[in-house]
C-alpha atoms as an extended CHARMM CRD file, in Angstrom:
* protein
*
       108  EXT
         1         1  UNK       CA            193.6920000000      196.6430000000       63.3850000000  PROA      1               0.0000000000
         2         2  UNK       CA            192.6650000000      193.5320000000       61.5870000000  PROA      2               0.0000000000
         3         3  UNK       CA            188.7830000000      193.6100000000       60.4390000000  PROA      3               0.0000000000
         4         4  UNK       CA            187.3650000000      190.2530000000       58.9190000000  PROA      4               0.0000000000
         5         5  UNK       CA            185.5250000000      190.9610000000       55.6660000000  PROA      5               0.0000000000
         6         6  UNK       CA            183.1360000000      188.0510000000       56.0590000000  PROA      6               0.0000000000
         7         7  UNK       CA            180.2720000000      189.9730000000       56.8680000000  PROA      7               0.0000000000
         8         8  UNK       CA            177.9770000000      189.2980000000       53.4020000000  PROA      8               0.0000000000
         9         9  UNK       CA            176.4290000000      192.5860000000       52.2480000000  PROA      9               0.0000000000
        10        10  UNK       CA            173.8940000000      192.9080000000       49.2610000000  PROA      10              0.0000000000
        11        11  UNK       CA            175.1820000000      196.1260000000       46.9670000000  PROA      11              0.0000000000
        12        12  UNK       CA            172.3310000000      197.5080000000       44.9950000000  PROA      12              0.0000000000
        13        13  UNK       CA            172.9330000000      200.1810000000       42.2760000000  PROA      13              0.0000000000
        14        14  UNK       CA            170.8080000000      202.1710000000       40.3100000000  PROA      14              0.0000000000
        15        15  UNK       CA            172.1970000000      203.4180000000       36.2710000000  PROA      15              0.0000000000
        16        16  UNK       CA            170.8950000000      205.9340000000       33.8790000000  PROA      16              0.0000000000
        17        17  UNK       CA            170.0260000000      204.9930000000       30.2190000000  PROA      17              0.0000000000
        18        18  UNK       CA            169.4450000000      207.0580000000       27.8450000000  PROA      18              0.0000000000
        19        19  UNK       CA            166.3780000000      205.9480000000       26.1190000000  PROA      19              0.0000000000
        20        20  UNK       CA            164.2530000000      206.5340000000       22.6260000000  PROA      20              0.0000000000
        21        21  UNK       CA            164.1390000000      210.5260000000       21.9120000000  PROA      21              0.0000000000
        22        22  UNK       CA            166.9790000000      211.2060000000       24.3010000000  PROA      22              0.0000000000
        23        23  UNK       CA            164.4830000000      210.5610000000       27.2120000000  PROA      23              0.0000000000
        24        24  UNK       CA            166.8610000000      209.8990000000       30.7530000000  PROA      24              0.0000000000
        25        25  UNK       CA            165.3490000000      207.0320000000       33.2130000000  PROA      25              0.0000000000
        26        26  UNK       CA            167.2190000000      204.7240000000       35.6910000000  PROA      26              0.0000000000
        27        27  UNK       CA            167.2910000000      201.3710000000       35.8960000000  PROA      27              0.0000000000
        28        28  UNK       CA            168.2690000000      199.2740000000       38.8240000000  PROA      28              0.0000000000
        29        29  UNK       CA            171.4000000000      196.6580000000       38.1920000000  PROA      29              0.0000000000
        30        30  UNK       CA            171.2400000000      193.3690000000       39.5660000000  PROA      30              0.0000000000
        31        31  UNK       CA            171.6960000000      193.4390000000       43.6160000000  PROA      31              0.0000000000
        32        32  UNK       CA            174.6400000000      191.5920000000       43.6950000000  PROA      32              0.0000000000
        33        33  UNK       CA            176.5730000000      190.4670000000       47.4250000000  PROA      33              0.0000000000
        34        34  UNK       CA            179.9610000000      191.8280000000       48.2130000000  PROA      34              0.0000000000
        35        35  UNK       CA            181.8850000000      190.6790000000       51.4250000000  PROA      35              0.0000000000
        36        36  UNK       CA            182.3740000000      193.4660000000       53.6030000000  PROA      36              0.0000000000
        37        37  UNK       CA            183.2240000000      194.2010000000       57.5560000000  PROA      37              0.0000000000
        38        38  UNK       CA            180.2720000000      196.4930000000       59.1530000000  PROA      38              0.0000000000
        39        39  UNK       CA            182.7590000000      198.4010000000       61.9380000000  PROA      39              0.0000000000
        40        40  UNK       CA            179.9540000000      200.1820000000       63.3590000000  PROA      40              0.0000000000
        41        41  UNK       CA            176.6130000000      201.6270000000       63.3150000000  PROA      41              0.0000000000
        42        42  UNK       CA            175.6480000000      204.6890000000       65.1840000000  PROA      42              0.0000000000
        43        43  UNK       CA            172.1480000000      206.3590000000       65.8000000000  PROA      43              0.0000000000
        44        44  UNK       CA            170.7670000000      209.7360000000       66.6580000000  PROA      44              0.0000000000
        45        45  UNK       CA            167.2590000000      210.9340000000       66.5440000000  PROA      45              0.0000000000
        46        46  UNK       CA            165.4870000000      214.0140000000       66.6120000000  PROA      46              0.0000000000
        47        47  UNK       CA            161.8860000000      215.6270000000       66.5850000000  PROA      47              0.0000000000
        48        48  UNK       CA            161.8770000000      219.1820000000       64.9180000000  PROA      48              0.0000000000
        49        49  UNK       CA            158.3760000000      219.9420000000       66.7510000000  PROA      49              0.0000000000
        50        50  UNK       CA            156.4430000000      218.1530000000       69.3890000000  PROA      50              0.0000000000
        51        51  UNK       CA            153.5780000000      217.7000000000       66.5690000000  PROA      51              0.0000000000
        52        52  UNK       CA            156.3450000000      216.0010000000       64.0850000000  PROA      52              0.0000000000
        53        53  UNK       CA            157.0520000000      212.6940000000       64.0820000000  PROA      53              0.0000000000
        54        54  UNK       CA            160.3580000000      211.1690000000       65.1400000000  PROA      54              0.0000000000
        55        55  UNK       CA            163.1780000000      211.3310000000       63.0470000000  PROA      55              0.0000000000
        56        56  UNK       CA            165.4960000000      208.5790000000       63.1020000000  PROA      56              0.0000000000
        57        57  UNK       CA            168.9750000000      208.3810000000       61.5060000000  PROA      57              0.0000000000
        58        58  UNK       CA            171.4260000000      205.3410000000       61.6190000000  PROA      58              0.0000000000
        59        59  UNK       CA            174.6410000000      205.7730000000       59.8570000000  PROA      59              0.0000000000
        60        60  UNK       CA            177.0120000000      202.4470000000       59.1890000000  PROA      60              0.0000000000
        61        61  UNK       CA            180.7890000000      202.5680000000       58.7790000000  PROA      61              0.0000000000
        62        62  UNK       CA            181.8430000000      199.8780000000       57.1710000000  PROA      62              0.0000000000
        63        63  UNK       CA            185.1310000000      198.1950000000       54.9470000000  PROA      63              0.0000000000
        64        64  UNK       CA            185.8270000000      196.5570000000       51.7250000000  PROA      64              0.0000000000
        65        65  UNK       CA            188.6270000000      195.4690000000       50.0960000000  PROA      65              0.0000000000
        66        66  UNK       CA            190.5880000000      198.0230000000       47.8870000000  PROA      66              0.0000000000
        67        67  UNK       CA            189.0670000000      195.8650000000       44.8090000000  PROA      67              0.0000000000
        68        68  UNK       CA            186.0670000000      196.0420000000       45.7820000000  PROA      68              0.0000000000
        69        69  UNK       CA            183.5880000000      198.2380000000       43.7330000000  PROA      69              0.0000000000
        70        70  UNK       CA            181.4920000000      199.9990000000       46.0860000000  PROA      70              0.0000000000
        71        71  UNK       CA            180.4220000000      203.9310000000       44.9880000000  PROA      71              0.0000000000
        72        72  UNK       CA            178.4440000000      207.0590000000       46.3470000000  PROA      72              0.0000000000
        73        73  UNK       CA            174.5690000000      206.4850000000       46.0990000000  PROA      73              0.0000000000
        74        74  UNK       CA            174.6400000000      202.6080000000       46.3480000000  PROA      74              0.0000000000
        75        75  UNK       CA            172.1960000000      200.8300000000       48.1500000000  PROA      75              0.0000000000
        76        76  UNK       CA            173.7010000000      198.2590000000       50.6260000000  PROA      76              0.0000000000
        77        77  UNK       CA            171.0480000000      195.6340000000       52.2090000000  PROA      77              0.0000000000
        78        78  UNK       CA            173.7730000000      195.0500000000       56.0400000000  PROA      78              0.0000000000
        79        79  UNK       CA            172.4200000000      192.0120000000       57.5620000000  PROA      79              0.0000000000
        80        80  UNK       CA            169.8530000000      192.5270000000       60.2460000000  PROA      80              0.0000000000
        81        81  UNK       CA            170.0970000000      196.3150000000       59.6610000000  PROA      81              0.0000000000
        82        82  UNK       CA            168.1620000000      196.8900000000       56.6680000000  PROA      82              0.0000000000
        83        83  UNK       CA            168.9910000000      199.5170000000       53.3300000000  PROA      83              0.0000000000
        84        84  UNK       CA            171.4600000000      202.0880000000       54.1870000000  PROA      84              0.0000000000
        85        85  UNK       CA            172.7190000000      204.6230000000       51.0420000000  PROA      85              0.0000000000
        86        86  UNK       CA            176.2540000000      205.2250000000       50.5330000000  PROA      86              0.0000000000
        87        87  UNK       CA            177.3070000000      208.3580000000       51.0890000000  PROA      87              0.0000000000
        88        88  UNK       CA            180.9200000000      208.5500000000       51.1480000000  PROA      88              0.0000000000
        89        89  UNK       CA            183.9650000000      206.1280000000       50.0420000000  PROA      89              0.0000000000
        90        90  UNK       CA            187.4320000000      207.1380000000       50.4850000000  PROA      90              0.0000000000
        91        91  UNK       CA            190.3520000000      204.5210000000       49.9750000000  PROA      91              0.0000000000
        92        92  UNK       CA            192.7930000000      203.5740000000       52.4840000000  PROA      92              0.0000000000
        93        93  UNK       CA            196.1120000000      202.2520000000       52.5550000000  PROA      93              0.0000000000
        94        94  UNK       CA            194.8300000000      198.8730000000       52.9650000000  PROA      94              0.0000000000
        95        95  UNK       CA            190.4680000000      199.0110000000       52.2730000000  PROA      95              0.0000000000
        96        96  UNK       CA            188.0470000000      201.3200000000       51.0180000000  PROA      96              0.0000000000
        97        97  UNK       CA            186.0960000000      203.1700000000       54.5090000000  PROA      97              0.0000000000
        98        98  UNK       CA            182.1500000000      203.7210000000       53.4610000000  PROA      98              0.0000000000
        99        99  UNK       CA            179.6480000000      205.6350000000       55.3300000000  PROA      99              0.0000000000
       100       100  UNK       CA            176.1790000000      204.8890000000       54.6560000000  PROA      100             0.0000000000
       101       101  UNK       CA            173.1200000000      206.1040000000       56.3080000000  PROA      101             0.0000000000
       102       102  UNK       CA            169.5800000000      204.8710000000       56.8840000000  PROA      102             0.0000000000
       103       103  UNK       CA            166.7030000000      207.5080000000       57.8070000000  PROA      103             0.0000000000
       104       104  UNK       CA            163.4990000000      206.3180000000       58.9820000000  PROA      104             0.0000000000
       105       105  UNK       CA            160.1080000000      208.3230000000       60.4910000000  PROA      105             0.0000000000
       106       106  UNK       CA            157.6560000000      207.3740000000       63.2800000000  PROA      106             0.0000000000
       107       107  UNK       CA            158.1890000000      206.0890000000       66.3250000000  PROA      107             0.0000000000
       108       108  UNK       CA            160.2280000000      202.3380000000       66.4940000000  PROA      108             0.0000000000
């Protein structure tokens, strides 16, 4: 299979500091763009009740290069698809495979 990574994809990571007094916060890195191929997004949606509101889930798979540094918990901006988290990265023989999902509420 030969996927393109030319689709541009905005990473955005979060990083605990420890602060004054040992006090924990995060702070959010710079977003910076890594290239990427989106392979496919997939969506489901459900409604728990007739009185909740719609819940929507869209889940990307996607590939980087091996180099590429792309972890568990980062927030990728796809193009035309919004934020999606990271959820999982394993490496491959020749790229890394990431799923990320989205979740959204309410009717679209």
């Amino acid at each position: 299979m030969n996927h393109r990574m030319n689709d541009q994809i905005v990473l955005k990571r979060t990083e605990t500091v420890q602060g004054e007094r040992n006090i924990f916060s995060t702070t959010e890195l710079p977003p910076h763009a890594v290239l990427g191929c989106v392979r496919a997004v997939e969506s489901a949606w459900q409604r728990p009740t007739n009185t909740d509101p719609v819940e929507w889930d869209y889940k990307a798979t996607l590939g980087f290069l091996l180099g590429q540094d792309v972890r568990k918990d980062d927030r990728l901006d796809l193009p035309n698809l919004g934020e999606f988290v990271v959820v999982d990265v394993r490496p491959g023989r020749r790229f890394l495979a990431v799923t990320a999902i989205q979740q959204k509420r309410g009717a679209e």
